[in-house]
C-alpha positions as CSV (number, residue, x, y, z in Angstrom):
1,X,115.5,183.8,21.2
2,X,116.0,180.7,23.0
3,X,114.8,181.6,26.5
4,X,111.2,183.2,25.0
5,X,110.8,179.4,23.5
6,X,111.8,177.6,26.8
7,X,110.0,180.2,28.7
8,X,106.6,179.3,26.5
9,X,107.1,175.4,26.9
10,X,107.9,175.7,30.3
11,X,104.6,177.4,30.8
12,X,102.6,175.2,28.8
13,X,104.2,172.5,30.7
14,X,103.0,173.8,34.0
15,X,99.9,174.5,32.8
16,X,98.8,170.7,31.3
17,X,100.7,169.8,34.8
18,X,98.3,171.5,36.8
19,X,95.4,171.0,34.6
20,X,96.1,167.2,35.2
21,X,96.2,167.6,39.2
22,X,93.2,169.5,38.5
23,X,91.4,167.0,36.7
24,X,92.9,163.8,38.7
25,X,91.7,165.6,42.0
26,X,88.1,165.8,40.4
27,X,88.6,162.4,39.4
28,X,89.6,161.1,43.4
29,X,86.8,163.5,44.8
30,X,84.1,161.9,43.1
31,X,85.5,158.3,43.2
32,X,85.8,159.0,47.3
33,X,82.4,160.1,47.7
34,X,81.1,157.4,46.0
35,X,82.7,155.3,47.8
36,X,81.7,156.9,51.0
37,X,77.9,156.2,49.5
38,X,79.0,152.9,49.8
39,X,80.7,152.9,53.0
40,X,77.4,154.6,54.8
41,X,75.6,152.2,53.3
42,X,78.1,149.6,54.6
43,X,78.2,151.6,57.9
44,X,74.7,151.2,58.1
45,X,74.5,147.0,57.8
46,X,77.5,146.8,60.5
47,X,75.2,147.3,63.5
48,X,73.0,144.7,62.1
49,X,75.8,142.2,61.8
50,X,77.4,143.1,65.5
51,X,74.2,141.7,66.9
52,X,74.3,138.6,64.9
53,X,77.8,137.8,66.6
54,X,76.0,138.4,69.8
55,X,73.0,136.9,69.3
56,X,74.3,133.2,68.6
57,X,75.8,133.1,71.4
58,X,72.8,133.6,73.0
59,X,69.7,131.3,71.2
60,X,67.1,133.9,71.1
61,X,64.4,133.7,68.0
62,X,65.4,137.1,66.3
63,X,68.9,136.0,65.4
64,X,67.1,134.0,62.8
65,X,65.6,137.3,61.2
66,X,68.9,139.1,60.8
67,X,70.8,136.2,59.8
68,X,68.7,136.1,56.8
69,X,70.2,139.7,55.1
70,X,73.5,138.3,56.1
71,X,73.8,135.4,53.2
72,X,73.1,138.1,50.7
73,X,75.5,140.6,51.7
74,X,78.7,137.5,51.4
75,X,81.1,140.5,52.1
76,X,83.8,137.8,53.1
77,X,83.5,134.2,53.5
78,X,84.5,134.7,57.5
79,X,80.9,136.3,58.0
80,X,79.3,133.9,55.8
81,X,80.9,130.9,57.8
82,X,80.1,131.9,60.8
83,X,76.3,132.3,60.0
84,X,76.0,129.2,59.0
85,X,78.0,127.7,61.6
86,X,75.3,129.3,63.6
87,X,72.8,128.4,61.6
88,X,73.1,124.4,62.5
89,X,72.5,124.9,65.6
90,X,69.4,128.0,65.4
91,X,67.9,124.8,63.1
92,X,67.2,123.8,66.7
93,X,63.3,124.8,65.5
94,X,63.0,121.9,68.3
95,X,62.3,124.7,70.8
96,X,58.4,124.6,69.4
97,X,57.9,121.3,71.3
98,X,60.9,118.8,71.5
99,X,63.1,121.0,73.5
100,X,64.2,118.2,75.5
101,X,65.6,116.3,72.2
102,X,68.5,119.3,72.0
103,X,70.4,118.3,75.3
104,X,70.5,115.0,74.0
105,X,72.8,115.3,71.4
106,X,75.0,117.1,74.5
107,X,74.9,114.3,76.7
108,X,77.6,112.4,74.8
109,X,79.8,114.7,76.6
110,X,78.5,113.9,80.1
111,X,77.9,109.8,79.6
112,X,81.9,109.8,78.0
113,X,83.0,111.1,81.2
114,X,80.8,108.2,83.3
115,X,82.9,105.2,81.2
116,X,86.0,106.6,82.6
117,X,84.8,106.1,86.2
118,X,83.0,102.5,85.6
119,X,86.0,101.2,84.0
120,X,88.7,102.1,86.6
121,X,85.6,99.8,88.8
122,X,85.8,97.4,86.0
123,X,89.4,97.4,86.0
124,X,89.8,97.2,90.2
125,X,87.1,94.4,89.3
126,X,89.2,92.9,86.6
127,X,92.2,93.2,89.5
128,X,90.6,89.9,90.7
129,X,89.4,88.3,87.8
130,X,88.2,85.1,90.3
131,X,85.7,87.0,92.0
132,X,83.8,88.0,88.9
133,X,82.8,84.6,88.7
134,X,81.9,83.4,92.1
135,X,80.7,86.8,93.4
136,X,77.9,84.8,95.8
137,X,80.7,83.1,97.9
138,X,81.8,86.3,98.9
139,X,79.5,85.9,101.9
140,X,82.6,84.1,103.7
141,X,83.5,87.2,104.1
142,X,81.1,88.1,106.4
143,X,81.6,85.2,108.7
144,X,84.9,86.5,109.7
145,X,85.6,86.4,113.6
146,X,82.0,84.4,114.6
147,X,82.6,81.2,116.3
148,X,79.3,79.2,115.5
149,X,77.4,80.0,112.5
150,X,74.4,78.7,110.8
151,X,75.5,76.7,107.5
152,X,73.1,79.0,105.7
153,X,74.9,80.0,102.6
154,X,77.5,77.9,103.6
155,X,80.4,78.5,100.4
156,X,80.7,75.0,99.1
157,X,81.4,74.4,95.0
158,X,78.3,72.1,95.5
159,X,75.4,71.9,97.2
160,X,76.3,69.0,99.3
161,X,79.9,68.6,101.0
162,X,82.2,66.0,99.0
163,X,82.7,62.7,101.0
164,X,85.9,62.6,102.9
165,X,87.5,59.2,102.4
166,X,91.3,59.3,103.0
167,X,92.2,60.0,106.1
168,X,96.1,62.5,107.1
169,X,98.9,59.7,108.0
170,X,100.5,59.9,111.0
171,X,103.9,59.7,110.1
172,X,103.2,62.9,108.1
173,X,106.8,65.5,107.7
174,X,106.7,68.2,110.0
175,X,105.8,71.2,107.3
176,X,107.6,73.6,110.1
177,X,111.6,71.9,108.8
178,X,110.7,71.1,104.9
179,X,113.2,73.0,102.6
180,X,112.1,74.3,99.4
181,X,112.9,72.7,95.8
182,X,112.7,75.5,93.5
183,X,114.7,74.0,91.0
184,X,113.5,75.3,88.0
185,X,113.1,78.5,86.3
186,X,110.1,79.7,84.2
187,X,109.5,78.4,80.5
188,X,109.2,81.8,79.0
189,X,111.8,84.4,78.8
190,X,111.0,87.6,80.8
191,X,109.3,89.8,78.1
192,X,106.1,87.1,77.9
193,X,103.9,85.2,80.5
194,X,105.6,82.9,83.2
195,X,102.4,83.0,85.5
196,X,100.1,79.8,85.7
197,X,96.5,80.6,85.6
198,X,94.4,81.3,88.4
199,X,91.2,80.0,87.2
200,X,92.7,76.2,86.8
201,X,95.7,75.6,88.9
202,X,96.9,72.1,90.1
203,X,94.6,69.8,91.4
204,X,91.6,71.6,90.2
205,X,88.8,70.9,87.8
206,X,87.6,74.7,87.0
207,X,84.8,74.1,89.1
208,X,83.9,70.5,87.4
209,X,84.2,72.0,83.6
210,X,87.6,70.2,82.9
211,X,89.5,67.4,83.7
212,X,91.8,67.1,87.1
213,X,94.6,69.1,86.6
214,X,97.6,67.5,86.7
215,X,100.3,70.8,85.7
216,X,99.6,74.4,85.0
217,X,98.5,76.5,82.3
218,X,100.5,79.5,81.1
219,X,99.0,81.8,78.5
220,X,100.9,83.7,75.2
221,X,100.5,84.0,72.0
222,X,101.1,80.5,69.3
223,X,103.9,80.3,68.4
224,X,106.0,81.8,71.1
225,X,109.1,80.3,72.2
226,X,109.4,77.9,75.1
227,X,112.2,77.4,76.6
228,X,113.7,74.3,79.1
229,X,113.0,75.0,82.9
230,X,116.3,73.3,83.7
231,X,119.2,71.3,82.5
232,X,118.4,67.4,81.3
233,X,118.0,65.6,78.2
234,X,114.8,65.0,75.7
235,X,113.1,61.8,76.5
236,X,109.7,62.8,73.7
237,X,110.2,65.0,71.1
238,X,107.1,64.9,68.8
239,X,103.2,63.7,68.6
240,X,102.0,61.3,71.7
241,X,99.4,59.6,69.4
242,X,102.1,56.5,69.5
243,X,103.4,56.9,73.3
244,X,100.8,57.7,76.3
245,X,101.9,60.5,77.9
246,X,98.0,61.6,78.8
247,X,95.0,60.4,79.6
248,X,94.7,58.9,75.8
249,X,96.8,58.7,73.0
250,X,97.1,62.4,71.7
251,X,95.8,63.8,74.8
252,X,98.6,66.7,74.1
253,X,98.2,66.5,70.1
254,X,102.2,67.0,70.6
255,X,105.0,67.3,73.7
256,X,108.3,67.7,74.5
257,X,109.9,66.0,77.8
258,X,113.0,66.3,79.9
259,X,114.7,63.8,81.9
260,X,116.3,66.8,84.1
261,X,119.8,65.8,85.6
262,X,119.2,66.1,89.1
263,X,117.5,63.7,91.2
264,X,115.2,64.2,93.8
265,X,115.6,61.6,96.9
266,X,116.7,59.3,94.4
267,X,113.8,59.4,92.5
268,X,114.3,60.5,88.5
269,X,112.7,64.3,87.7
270,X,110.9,65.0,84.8
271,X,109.1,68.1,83.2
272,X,106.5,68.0,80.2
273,X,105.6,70.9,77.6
274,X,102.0,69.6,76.4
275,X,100.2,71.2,73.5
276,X,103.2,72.7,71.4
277,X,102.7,73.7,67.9
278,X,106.4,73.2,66.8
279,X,109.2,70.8,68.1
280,X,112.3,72.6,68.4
281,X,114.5,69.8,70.1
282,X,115.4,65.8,68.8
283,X,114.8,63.0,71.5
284,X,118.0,62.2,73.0
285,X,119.3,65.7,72.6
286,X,121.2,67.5,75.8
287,X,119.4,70.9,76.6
288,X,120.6,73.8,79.1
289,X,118.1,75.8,81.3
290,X,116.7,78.6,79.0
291,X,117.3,76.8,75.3
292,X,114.4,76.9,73.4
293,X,112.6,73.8,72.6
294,X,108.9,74.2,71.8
295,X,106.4,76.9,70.3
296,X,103.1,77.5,71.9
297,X,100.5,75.7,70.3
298,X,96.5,74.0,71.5
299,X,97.0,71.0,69.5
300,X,95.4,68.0,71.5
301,X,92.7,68.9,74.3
302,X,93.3,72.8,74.1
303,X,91.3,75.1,74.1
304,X,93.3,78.0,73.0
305,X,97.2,78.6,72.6
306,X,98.8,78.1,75.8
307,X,101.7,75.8,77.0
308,X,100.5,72.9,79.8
309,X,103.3,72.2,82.2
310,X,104.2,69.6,84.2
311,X,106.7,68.4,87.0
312,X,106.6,64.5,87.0
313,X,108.2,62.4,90.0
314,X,109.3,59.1,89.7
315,X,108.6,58.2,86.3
316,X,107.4,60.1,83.1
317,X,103.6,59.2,83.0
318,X,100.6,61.1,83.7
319,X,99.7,60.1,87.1
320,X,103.2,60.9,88.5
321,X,102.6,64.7,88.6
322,X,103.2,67.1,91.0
323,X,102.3,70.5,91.9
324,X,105.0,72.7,89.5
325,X,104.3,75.6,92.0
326,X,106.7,73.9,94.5
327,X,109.0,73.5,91.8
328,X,109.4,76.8,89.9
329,X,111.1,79.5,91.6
330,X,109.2,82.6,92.5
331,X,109.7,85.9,90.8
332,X,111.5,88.4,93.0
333,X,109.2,90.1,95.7
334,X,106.7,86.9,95.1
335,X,106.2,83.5,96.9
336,X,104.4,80.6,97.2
337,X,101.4,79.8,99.7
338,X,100.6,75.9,100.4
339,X,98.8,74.4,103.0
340,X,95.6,71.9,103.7
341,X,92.5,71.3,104.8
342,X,91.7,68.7,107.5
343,X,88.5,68.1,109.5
344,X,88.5,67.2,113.2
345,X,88.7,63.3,112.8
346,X,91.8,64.1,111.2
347,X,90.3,64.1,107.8
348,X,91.2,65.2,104.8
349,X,88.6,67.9,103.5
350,X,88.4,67.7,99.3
351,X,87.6,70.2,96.9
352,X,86.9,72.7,99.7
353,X,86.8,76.2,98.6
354,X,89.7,78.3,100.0
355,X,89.7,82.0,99.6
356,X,93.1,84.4,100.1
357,X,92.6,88.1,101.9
358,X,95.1,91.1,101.8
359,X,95.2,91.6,105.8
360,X,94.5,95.2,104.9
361,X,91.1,94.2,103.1
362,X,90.1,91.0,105.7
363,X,86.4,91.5,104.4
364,X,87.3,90.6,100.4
365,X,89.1,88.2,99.2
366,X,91.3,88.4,96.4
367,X,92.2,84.9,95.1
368,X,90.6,81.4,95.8
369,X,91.0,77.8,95.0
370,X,89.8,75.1,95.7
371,X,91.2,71.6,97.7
372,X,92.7,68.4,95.6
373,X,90.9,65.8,95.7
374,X,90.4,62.7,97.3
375,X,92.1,59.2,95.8
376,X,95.2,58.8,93.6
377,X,93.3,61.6,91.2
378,X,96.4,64.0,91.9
379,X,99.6,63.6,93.9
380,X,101.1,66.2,96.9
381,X,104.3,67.2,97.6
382,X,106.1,64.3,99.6
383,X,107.7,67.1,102.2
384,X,104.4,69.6,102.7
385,X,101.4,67.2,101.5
386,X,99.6,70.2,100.9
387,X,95.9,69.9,99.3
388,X,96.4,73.6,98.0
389,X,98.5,76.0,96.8
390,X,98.7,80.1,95.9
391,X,101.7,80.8,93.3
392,X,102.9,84.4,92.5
393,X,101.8,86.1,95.6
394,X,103.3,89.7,96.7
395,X,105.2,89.7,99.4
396,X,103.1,90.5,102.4
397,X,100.2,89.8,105.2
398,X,96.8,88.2,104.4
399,X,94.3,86.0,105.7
400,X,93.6,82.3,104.6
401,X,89.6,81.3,105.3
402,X,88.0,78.4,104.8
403,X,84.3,77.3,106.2
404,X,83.1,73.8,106.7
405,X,81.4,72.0,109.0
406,X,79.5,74.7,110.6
407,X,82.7,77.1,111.4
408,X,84.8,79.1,110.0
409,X,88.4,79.3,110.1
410,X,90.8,82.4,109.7
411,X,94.5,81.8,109.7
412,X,96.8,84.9,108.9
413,X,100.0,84.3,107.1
414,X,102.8,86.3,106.0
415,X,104.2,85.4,102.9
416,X,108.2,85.7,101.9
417,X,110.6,86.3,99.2
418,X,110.7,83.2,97.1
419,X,109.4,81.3,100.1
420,X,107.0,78.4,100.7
421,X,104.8,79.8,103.8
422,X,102.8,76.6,105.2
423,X,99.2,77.3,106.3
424,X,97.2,74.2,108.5
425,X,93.6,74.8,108.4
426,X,91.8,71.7,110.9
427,X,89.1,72.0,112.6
428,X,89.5,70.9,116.3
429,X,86.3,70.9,117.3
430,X,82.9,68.7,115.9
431,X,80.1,70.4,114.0
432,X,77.9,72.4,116.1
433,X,74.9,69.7,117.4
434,X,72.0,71.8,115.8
435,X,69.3,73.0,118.2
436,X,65.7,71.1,118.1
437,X,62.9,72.9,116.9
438,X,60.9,74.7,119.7
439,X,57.7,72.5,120.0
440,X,54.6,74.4,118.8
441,X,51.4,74.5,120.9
442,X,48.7,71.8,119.4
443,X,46.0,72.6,117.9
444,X,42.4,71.9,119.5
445,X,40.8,69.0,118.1
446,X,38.4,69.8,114.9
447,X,35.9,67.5,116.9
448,X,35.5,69.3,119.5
449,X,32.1,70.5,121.3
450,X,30.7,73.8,120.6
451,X,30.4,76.1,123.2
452,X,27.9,76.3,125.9
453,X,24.5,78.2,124.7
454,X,25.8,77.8,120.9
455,X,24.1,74.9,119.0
456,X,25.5,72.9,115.7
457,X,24.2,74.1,112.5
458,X,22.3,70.7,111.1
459,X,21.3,70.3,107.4
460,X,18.1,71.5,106.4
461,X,15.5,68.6,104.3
């Protein structure tokens, strides 16, 4: 009796069992096809939609028409995006008229790449920051290897030539057997500034802005730490409004100076750090090359944070200066140019412009400066008597020009590790005598007779 029962249940079983595969396949058929509606229908919208990818790429006017259906369709955000992606740029409805207004919102790509290219010029430019500023005396230049020349153009800081007034002594030191005195080191530690500025070196007035230089300026930022140049002892430590150490009282607003140990040809050496913003030192104190003393300031007659430097022979006041480039020792693979200017008569030639080459570019000069000048304004070295100097300069070959008195003269040089290299620049020969005009033919006398048969016109009553 028990296998009739199963036999029935198992058959019912079977029975619902295939009845439900029954009904669920129904169920999946009619569910696929009307998904399959929907996938034709799909099917149908994807050629539509290829050509929209194809069309933005190229701008045509129909892409506008299908991208329109496309928005409504918003099957997945990634084909929405990229419509309207393309959309901003199909806005372009400038192709009416205004086409040419498009390509200008492209041309920041093409004027980004022409700054690149006019700054490496600015930059080979700002390689000789001098010239910027006196680009019209670059026509020395062109004067190179003429004999006689016109004074046309003639490169002078002013129109007329300065008076020469003191004339070279004869018992003058041979510049051939000087030794150098490079007895100091540089203010500032290696990681800041130690160069003095090109603009306004010794003996110079920036062109007649500023006051005759009687030290150097080295730039960095206030409050950096300066440090002694050599071994000595503080002598000032503090404001100069009570002790002249300038032209007035508080010409440096405040200054620190040295009394340095070693004397040169018995004469007492001295260095002065004007403009400080901080004293770090107490007069009478003993200092060591490299302690610090001072902080970069512009207190006094500064113009901006820099540290004024001088090298004072003799005694400690301001008209006892001398040129600090002699003094400081070069950097490695740098020297020092001096040299002077002196006229046929044997004349010292002041505030002459003279202009440093590279030998490998003769025809552009790269540094210039300009002579002391005449009087007791500035002193020169007692062993070169030089009237100009070049500090910091590579190693190498180069041309020093000058042009006065009707000639130009072109001396090369080689310059040395932390050497002195001497340059004389004297004219040997007078001015050229200037040729008289060519006479012109006169003209006939406003007098004279008319011509034969012709009468003169006489006023009418």
């Amino acid at each position: 009796m028990l296998f009739p029962t199963v036999d029935r249940q198992l058959i019912r079983i079977i029975i619902g069992f295939t009845l439900g595969l029954a009904v669920t396949a129904v169920v999946v058929i009619g569910i696929g096809l009307g998904q399959t509606g929907q996938f034709a229908a799909m099917a149908t919208a994807t050629p539509t939609k290829t050509p929209t990818k194809k069309v933005t790429v190229t701008p045509t006017a129909s892409p506008t028409d299908t991208l329109t259906p496309t928005p409504t369709e918003t099957h997945t955000p990634t084909s929405a995006a990229t419509p309207t992606k393309t959309a901003t740029p199909t806005p372009t409805p400038v192709p009416p008229s205004p086409t040419p207004i498009p390509p200008t919102p492209t041309l920041p790509p093409a004027i980004t790449d022409t700054p690149t290219v006019t700054q490496t010029e600015i930059i080979e430019a700002t390689d000789e920051p001098t010239l910027a500023v006196t680009l019209a005396l670059t026509q020395t230049s062109i004067l190179t290897g003429t004999e006689v020349i016109t004074p046309v153009g003639t490169p002078t800081p002013t129109p007329t030539p300065v008076p020469r007034t003191v004339m070279v002594p004869t018992d003058i030191p041979d510049y051939a057997e000087v030794e150098d005195h490079f007895w100091f080191t540089r203010p500032f530690t290696d990681a800041y500034l130690t160069w003095g500025s090109y603009y306004y070196p010794y003996g110079t007035s920036g062109r007649g802005q500023y006051f005759w230089h009687h030290g150097i300026d080295i730039q960095n930022p206030h409050g950096t730490t300066i440090v002694a140049v050599g071994d000595g002892t503080v002598t000032h430590a503090g404001p100069d409004d009570a002790q002249l150490l300038g032209l007035w009282l508080d010409f440096y607003g405040q200054a620190v100076v040295i009394r340095h140990d070693r004397d040169w040809e018995g004469l007492p050496v001295y260095t002065l750090y004007g403009h400080v913003s901080k004293v770090l030192v107490q007069e009478g104190q003993q200092v060591k090359t490299g302690d610090p003393i001072a902080e970069v300031g512009q207190l006094g007659v500064a113009l901006g944070p820099h540290l004024h430097l001088e090298v004072r022979l003799g005694a400690a006041t301001y008209f006892n200066t001398r040129n600090p480039d002699l003094w400081m020792r070069p950097d490695f693979g740098f020297g020092v140019i001096a040299g002077r200017v002196v006229d046929y008569q044997n004349y010292y030639v002041p505030q002459q412009l003279v202009t440093l080459h590279r030998a490998s570019e003769p025809g552009r000069f790269w540094r210039e400066t300009f002579t002391y000048p005449d009087g007791d304004e500035v002193s020169p070295d007692e062993t070169y008597v030089e009237t100009f100097t070049f500090s910091d300069v590579p190693v190498g070959s180069y041309l020093i020009k000058t042009f006065f008195d009707g000639r130009q003269l072109t001396v090369p040089i080689t310059v040395t590790n932390r050497a002195t290299t001497f340059v004389l620049l004297q004219q040997t020969q007078p001015p050229p005598t200037p040729k008289p005009p060519t006479p012109t033919p006169a003209a006939p006398p406003t007098d004279s007779l008319p011509p034969e048969g012709e009468s003169t016109p006489t006023a009418q009553p």
